[in-house]
N, C-alpha and C positions, 0 to 999 in steps of 0.2 A: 104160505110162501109167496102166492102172488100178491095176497094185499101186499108184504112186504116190497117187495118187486115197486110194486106202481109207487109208493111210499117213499121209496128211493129215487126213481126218475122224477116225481112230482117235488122233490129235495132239491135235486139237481138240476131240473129245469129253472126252480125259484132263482136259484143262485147265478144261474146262469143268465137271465134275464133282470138280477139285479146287476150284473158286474154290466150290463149294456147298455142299462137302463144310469148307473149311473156315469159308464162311459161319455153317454151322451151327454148328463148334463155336464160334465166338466170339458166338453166339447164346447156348447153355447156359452158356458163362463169365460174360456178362453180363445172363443170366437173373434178373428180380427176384424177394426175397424176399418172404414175405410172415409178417410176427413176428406171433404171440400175443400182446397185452398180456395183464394180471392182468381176471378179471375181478372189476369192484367194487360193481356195485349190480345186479346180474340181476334179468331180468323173472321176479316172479311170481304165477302165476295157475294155476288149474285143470287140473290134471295132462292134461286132453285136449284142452287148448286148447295149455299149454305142449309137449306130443308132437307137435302138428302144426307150431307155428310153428320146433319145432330142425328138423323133417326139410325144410321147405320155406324157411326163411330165415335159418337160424343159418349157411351158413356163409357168406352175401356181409356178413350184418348182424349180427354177433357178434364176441368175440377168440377165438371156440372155429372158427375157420374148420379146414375137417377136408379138405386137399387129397389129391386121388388123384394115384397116379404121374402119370396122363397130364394133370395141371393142371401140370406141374411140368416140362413138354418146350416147349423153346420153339419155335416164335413165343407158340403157346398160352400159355404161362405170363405174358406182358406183356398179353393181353386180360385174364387171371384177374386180375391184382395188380392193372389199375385199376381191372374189376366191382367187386371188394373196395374199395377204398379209398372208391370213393365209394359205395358201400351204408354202409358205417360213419359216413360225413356224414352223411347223410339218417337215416339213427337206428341205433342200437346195443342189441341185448340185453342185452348185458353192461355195460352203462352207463344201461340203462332206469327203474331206481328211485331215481335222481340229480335227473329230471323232474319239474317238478311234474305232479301228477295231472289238473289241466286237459291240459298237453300229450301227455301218456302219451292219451287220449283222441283227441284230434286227431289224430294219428299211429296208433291202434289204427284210425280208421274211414278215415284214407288205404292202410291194408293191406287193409281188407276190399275199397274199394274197388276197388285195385289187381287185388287175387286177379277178384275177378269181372269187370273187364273184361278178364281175359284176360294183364293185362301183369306182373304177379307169381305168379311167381318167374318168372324172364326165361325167353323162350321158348327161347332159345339153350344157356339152362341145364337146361332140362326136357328138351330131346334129348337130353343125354348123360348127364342125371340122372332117367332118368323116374319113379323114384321120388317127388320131390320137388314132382308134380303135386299141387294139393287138389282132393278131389271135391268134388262140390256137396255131398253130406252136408257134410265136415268145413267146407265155407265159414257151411253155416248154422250149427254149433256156435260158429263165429267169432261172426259177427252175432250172436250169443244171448247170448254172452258181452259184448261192447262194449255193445251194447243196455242190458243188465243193469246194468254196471258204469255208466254213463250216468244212469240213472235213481236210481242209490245217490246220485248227487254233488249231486241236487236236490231240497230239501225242498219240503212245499208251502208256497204263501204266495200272496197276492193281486197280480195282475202290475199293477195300478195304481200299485202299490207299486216298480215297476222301479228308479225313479230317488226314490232316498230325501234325498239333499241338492242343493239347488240350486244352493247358491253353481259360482262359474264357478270357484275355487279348486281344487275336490275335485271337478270331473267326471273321469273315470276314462278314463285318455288311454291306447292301444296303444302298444308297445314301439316302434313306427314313425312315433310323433306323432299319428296317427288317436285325434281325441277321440268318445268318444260325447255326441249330441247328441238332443235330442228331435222336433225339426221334421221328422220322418219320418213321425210320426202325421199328418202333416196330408196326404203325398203320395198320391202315385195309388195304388192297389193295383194290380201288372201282373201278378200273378200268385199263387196259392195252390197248395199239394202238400203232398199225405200220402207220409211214407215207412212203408209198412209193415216194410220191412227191418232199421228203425232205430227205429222205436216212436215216430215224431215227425212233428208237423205245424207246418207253414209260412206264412207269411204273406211277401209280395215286394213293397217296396214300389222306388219309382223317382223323382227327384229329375226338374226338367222336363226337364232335358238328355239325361235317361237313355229319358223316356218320346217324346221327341220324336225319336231316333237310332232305340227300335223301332219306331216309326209306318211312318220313312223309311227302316225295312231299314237304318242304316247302322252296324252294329255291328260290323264287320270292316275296322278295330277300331271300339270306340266312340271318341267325342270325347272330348276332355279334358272335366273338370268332372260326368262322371256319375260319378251314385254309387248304389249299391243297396244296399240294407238286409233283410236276412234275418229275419223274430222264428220265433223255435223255441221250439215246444212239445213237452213227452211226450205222447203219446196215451194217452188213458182205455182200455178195454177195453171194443168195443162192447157196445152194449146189447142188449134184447131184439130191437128192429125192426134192429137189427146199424147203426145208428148209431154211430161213432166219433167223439169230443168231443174237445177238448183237455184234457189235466192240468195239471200242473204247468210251470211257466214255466222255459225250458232255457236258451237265450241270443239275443243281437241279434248278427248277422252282417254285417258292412260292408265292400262292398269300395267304394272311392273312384279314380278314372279319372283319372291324369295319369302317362303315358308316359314323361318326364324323370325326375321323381320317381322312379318304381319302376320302370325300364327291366328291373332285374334279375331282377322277377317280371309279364313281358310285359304291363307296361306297368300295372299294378292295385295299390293300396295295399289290403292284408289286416286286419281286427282284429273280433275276439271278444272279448265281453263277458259272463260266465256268472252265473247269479244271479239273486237279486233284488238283490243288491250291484252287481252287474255286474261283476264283475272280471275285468280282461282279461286274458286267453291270452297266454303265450307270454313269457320271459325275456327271449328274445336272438331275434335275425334269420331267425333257422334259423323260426321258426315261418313265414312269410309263405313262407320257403323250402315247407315243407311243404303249405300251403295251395295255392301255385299248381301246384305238380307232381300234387295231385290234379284242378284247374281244368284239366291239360290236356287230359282228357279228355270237356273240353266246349269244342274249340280251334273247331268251328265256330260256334259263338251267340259268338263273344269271350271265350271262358276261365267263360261265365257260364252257372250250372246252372236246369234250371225254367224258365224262359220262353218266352212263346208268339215265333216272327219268323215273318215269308214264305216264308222260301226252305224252312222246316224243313217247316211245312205244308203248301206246296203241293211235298212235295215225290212 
């Protein structure tokens, strides 16, 4: 009775280790690829800026992706092919100089971003590539560099001057229909911040509905109909009593609150306006893409950066 016994599990182990065994291989047969395009407009920039972002982001956000044997063994191989595919959505190096230079911006400071909270280059990817961690040295080279390039893109000029033509014809409307409007100056200020990171200072203004959701803590979510408005400046280089001023005039930052509307970017309408021209950021859709994948990581205030609520303070 036991030899029978062992007879039957040494059955059923066989069989069992065949159905896994040939699991696998029809795993590796239908293993996805993952193609090289040409690259045709490559990022470039500062040989130690460009050395850190191939070793830590060329290969989910590039066509130079550089896979090791063991990306190339499946199950693994179908996590690697979708990492990749959608790193190339959300921005490409070898497609980078195709951008206008507004967006190349916005997207340089959703990476710096990223790097510093921790969530770029994916942590899943830093375990088996721990090369491809940035130190904080190389994150400040980052930010020194985006900084810089930032402060290239605006001249001075008198921010009175923001809105140069009135007519209602030629106000300068976001790729998402968000017009810029002026009736901002007159709202609440809820909030002010220096970024020393990024060489720029803030102003946060708030529409009633906006101000009246943070009174009542109810910003998770906010209501339809808030709208916040960002004005960025460069920061001067403090003074002698180490006073920091404003400079030059950077951009007006508007997000506008209706859920229907922009479901796709949790629930918030995006648009940037650069200049004293104010002209708005962003070609195509991908930009508000870009905008709120950085806002995620302000998912407890409602996707919204800089502002005083309750629950944060008292916490």
């Amino acid at each position: 009775m036991n030899a029978l016994k062992r007879n039957r599990y040494r059955n059923a182990a066989a069989v069992v280790a065949g159905i896994l065994f040939t699991s696998f291989v029809v795993l590796q047969v239908n293993s996805p690829t993952i193609e090289n395009p040409s690259v045709t407009a490559e990022f470039h920039g500062p040989d130690e800026v460009t050395a850190i972002l191939k070793r830590s982001c060329y290969d989910c956000h590039s066509n130079e992706t550089n896979l090791r044997w063991y990306d190339k063994i499946a199950p693994f191989s179908y996590k690697v092919a979708a990492d990749v595919e959608e790193a190339r959505k959300r921005f490409n190096f070898s497609e980078w100089d195709s951008l206008p230079k507004a967006d190349q911006e916005v997207k340089l400071w959703y990476i710096v971003n990223m790097i510093d909270a921790g969530r770029m280059p994916l942590p899943a990817y830093t375990a088996i590539h721990p090369s491809a961690k940035v130190t904080p040295a190389e994150l400040t080279i980052l930010k020194n560099y985006v900084t810089d390039l930032s402060r290239k893109h605006y001249a001075a000029g008198d921010t009175a001057r923001i809105r140069q033509n009135p007519r209602v014809s030629n106000v300068p409307t976001s790729i998402n229909g968000i017009r810029y409007f002026d009736d901002y100056k007159n709202w609440k200020v809820i909030s002010s911040t220096g970024r020393p990171d990024n060489g720029t200072m803030r102003i946060i203004y708030g529409n009633d509905i906006a101000v009246k959701a943070l009174e009542n803590d109810q910003i998770r979510p906010w209501p339809d109909g808030a709208v916040i408005v960002k004005v960025v400046w460069n920061s001067q280089a403090p003074d002698a009593d180490g006073n920091v001023k404003p400079g030059n005039f950077n951009n007006v930052q508007m997000m506008v609150r209706d859920a229907g509307k922009f479901s796709a970017t949790e629930g918030w309408g995006f648009a940037r306006f650069n200049g004293l021209d104010l002209k708005p950021v962003g070609t195509t859709a991908t930009f508000a893409t870009a905008c709120i994948n950085c806002h995620q990581l302000a998912g407890e205030t409602g996707f919204v950066f800089d502002i005083p609520t309750k629950r944060v303070a008292g916490r």
